[in-house]
N, C-alpha and C positions, 0 to 999 in steps of 0.2 A: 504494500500500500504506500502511497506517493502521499506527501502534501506538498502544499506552495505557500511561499512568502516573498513580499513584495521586496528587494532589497536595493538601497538609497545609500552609494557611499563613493565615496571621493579618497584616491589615494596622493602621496604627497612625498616629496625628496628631496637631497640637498645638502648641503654641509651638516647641516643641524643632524643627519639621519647618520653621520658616519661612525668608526669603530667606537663602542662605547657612549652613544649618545643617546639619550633619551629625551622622555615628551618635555617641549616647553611648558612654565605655568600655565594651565586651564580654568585654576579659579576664578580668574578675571573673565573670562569670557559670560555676558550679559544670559540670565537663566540659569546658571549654574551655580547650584548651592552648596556641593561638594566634589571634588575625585577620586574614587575608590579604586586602591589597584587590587585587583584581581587573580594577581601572579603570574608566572610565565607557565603556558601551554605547548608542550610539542605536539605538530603535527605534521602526518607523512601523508599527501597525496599523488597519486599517478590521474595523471590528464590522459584521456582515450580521444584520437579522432580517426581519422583515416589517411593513408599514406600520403594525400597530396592534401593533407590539413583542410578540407572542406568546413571543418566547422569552427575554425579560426578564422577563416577566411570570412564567416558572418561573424564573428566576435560572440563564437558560441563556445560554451567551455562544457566538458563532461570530466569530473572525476571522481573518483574511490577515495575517501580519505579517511585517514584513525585521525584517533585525539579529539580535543576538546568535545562538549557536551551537545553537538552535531556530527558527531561522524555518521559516517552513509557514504550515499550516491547523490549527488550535487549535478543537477543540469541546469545551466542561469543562460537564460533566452534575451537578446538586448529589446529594453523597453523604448530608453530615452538616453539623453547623456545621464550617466551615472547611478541611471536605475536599472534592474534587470528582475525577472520573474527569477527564484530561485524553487528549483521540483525537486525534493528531497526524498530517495526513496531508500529502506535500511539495507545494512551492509551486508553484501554477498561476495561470493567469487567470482562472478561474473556481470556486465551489464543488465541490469533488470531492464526485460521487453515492455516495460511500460515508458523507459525512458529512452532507449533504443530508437521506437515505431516514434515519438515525438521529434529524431532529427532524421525521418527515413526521407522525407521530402528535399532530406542536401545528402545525406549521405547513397542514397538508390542502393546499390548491390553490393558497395563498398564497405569491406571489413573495419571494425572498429577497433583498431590495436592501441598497446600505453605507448606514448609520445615524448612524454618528460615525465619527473617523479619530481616534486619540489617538498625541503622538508623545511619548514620551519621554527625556529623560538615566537612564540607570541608571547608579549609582555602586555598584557591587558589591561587595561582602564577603564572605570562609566564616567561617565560623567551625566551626575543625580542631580535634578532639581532641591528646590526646598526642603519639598514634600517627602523625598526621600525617593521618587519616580525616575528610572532610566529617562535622559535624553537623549546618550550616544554611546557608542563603544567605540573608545580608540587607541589604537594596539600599534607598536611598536616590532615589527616581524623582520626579523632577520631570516635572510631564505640563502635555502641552497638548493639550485635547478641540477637535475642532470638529464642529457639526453638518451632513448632508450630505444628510439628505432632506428637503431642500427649506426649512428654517431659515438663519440667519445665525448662531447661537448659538453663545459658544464659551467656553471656562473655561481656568483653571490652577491649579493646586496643587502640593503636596508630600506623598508618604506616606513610611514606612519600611514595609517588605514582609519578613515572616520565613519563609520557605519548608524545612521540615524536607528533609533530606537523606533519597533514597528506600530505604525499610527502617527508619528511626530510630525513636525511640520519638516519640509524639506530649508526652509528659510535660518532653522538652527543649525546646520552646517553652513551656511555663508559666516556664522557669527565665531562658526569654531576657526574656519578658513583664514577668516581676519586675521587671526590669530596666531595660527599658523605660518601666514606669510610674514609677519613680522621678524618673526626668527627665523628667516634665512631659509625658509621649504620653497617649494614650488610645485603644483602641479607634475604627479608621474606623467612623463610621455606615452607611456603603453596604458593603452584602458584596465588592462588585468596581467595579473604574474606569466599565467600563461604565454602572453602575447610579449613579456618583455624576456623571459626565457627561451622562448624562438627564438627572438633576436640577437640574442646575445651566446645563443651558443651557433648562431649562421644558419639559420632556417626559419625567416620570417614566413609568417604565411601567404602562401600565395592567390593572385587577385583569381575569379573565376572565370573559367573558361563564357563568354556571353553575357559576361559581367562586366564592361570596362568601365576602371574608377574614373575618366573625365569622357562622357558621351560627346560621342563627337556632332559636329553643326549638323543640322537637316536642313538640306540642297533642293534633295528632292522627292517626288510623291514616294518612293520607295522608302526613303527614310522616316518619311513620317509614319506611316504603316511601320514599319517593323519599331520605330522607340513605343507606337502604341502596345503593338502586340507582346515585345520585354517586359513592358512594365507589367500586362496583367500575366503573360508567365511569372513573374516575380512575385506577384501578389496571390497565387495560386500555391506556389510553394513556403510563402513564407506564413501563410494563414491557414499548411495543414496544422501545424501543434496546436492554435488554437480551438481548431474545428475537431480534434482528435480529445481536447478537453473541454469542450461543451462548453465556449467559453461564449457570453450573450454577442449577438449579430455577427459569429466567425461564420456560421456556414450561409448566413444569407449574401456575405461580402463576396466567399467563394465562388458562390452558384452567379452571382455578379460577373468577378472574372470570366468564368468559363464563358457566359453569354457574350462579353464582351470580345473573345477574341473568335468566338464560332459569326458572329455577327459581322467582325472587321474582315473575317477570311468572306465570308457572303459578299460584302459591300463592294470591294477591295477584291474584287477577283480580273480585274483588269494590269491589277499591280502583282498579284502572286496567282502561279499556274493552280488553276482548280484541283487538277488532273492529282496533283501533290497534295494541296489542302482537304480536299473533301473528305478523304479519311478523317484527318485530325478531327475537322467537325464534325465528326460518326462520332469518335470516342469522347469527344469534350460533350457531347450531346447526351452521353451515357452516362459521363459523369454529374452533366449540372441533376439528370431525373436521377442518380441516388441522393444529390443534395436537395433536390427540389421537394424528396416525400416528407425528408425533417423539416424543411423551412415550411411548407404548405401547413403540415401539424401546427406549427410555433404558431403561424400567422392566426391561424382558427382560432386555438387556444387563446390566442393574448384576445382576440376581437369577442368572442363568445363570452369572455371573462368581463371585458369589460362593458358589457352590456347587460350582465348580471347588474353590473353595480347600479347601470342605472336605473332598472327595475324598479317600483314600488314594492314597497314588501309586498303590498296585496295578489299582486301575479306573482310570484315563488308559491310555487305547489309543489311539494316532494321535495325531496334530497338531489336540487340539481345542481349545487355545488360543485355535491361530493362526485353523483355519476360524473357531470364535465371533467373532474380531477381526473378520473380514474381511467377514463376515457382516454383520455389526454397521457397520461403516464405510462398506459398500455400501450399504446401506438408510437408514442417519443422511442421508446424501450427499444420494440420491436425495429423501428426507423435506425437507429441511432446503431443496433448490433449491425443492419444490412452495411452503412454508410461505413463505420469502421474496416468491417471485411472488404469492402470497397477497395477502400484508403491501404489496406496491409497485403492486398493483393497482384499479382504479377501484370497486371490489364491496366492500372494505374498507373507503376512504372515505364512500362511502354507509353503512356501517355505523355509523362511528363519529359521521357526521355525525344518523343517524336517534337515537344514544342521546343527544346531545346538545338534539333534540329533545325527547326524552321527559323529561327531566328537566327542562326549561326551560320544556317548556309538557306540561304533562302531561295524559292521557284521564282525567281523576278521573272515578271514578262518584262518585255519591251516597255511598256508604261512608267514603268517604275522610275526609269531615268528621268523623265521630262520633270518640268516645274511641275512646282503641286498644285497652285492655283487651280489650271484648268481640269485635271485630274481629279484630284480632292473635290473639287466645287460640283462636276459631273455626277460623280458617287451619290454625294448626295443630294443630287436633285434626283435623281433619279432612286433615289428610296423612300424621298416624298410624295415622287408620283403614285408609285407602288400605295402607299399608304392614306392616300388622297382616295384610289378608287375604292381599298377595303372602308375606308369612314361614310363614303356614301355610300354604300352598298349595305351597314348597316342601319345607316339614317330611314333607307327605304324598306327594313325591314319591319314589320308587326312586332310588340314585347312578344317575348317568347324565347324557346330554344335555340333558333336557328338566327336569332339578333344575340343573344348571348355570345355563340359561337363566331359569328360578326365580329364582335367588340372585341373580342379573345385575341382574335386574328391580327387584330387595327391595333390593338394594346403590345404585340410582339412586335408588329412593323413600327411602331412609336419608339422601341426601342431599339431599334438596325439602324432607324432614322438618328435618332441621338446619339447611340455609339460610331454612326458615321461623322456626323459631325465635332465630336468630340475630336476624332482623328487630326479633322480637317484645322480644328480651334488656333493652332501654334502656325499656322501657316495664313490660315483667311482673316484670323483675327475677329473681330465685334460679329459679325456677321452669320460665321459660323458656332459663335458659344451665345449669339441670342437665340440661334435654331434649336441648339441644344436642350437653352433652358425651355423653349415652348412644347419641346417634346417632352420634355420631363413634366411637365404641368401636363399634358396632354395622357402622358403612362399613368399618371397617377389618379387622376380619375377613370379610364380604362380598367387600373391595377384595383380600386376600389371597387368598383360591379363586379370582375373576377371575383373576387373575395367574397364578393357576397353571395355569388353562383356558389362556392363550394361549400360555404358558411350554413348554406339552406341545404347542400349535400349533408354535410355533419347534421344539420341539427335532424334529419327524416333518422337518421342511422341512432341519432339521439333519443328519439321516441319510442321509436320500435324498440330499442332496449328497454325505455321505460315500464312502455304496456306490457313485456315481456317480465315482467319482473313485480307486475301488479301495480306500477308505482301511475300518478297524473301524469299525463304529457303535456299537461294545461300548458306549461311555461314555455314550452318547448315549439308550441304554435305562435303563442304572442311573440316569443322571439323571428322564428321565421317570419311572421308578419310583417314585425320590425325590419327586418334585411329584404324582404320585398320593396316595403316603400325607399330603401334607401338604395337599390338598383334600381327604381322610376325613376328618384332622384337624380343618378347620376346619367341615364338616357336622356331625360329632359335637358340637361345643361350640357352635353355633347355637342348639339350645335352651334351655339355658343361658345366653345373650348377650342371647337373644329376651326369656327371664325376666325377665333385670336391668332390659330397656330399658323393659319394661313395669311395670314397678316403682317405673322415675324417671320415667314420664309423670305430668304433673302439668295435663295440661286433658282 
């Protein structure tokens, strides 16, 4: 079993850090009513990555450590400058697969061997409020790096380490920092031990393959298609962990991505060979519908939830809290086991390995070279045509099934149309990101009747359990009621939406 904690800490070095030196006064630092030392801790960790450092190369750390009153398995994922998720799961022989499967999205099929061993002295400190309440921990560690795949390299140093107390404000490390810098410290250059142990024994980590650290200019319509398509490759990989821990809006951001780049291979098929992309769109299509069955549950749940609330007590009849709960937990459960197996399976890695193709060595047509203006701008006028005829076609439908199904259709094309535009933004400028945002006003009214199409799917499947069970379905009518008038609703104001959006097309 894993937990997580948020971790806020700032390292520091310098004359002041060298042989024999320890922490400057701390009592002065404003909030601080005492420093308690703690004593000195030995601890021995081995860092694990993979032979071309993939998971330095994100400022990702994995290791095994003894000593002090955390020893375990430590995987710290980068948040921010200086904050990182730390997933702590107990000490074994081996990588535990729960922390393993959360960097299989940089690591693929590449072994996870130990890399460095660093053993340190920590010389601990709190530093206690008034109250007698933790504000910070700051430790004085002398480290010894060695290298261990297959080098001889080895270092040592001094840092001082300020690790906020969890819940603190992060604004009480700028007052310990002040503080710091006056006696001669400075800001470590390396984010983490790990990273300055590469270094220093000649094997920084290297940049990724499809990764370069300064993007180069976009000339032309090709370029701008492929920095769009990188980026949501990168946002696909870098939002499995999250989506692997059920962390809130990971897997709707996912299913995001995948739409985004199945959508810019569609739009953009004058820029990259179909012939090439079409597959990819099979499988990224296969992936957003395993993320689409959780995200479609969430959406229900939050909405069905929150329409309980607005209920008068007087319509609640029965235990329909509890069903919706259980409801809801049964199918997350069920969704959530499919969507992992997904994620841990060999169909996925081919995916993610096929987009790293495409953007590495990409199917250019001929288009690709030219300016984007007229490229770019073509795309997407012509995804607004497209989306033009499905909005009238349901304007001229009867309420019912087959205007639903209309709307569904206009709501999918509202978004090719906006992820086209999107592409085009860095290139067209105002023009293309006022298109954007009127599709997005335009999806989201679309997005809202969906919902409420599936919302009145759940709640029929929500009755029949009732009746099934002897319980009233009373609620569970006045609800769908509810989400009838509020698909009239959003039919009715469709022409109107339609107006606007055709107002801000601007190719």
């Amino acid at each position: 079993m894993a937990d997580t904690k948020r971790e806020i800490e700032r390292k520091y070095e310098g004359p002041a850090t060298g042989s024999g030196a320890g922490l400057p006064d701390l009592t002065a630092v404003p909030g601080v009513g005492s420093v308690v030392g703690k004593g000195v801790t030995e601890l021995d960790a081995t860092y694990y990555d993979t032979a071309d450092q993939r998971l330095a190369a994100h400022s990702i750390t994995l290791r095994r450590r003894t000593g002090g009153d955390d020893e375990g398995w430590h995987l710290k994922l980068p948040v921010a400058d200086d904050v990182r998720e730390e997933i702590h799961a107990p000490l074994s022989d081996t990588v535990p697969h729960h922390l393993s499967s959360l960097v299989r999205s940089r690591i693929r099929d590449a072994e996870l061997v130990p890399v460095v061993r660093l053993r340190s002295s920590r010389d601990i400190h709190h530093l206690l409020d008034a109250s007698g309440a933790l504000l910070a921990e700051v430790s004085v560690d002398r480290v010894r790096a060695e290298r261990l795949d297959g080098g001889e390299g080895t270092a040592q140093w001094t840092e001082i380490e300020a690790e906020l107390a969890d819940g603190g404000d992060p604004a009480f490390l700028d007052r310990v920092e002040k503080k710091l810098l006056k006696a001669g410290l400075h800001r470590s250059a390396s984010a983490s031990k790990l990273a300055r142990a590469l270094e220093e024994t000649g094997a920084a980590a290297k940049q990724l393959t499809g990764a370069p650290a300064d993007p180069e200019p976009l000339t032309t319509a090709g370029d701008h298609v492929l920095a769009y398509l990188r980026a949501q490759r990168d946002a696909i990989v870098e939002l499995d962990p999250a989506v692997r821990r059920d962390l809130p809006d990971a897997v709707h951001r996912m299913r995001v991505a995948t739409r985004r780049i199945r959508n810019t291979l569609r739009s953009y098929s004058a820029v990259l060979d179909r012939t090439v992309t079409d597959p990819v769109r099979a499988e990224l299509k296969w992936l957003a519908g395993e993320l689409g069955v959780v995200r479609d549950q969430e959406v229900i749940t939050e909405r069905l939830s929150a329409e309980l609330d607005e209920l008068p007590r007087a319509l609640l009849s029965g235990p329909v809290r509890n069903r919706l709960r259980v409801w809801s937990q049964r199918r997350h459960a069920g969704s959530r086991q499919a969507l992992i197996a997904a994620l841990d399976g060999r169909r996925y890695l081919y995916l993610l390995a096929a987009l790293d193709a495409l953007v590495s060595d990409p199917p250019l047509r001929k288009a690709a070279g030219r300016k984007p203006r007229k490229v770019l701008g073509k795309a997407v006028r012509k995804d607004f045509e497209k989306l033009s005829r499905l909005v009238v076609e349901a304007l001229e439908l009867p309420p019912g099934k087959e205007r639903d199904l209309a709307m569904h259709e206009a709501r999918k094309k509202a978004k090719r149309t906006r992820y086209a535009a999107e592409v085009a933004a860095p290139a067209l400028g105002r023009a293309a990101t006022s298109q954007a945002k009127s599709m997005k006003d335009l999806q989201k009214l679309l997005g809202d009747h969906q919902d409420s199409v599936m919302s009145r799917d759940a709640l029929r499947d929500l009755a029949e359990q009732a009746q099934a069970a002897g319980e009233s379905s009373f609620t569970y009518g006045v609800l769908y009621g509810r989400e009838e008038q509020r698909a009239a609703a959003d039919e009715n104001a469709l022409p109107k939406a339609w107006k606007k959006a055709r107002r801000k097309a601007r190719f």
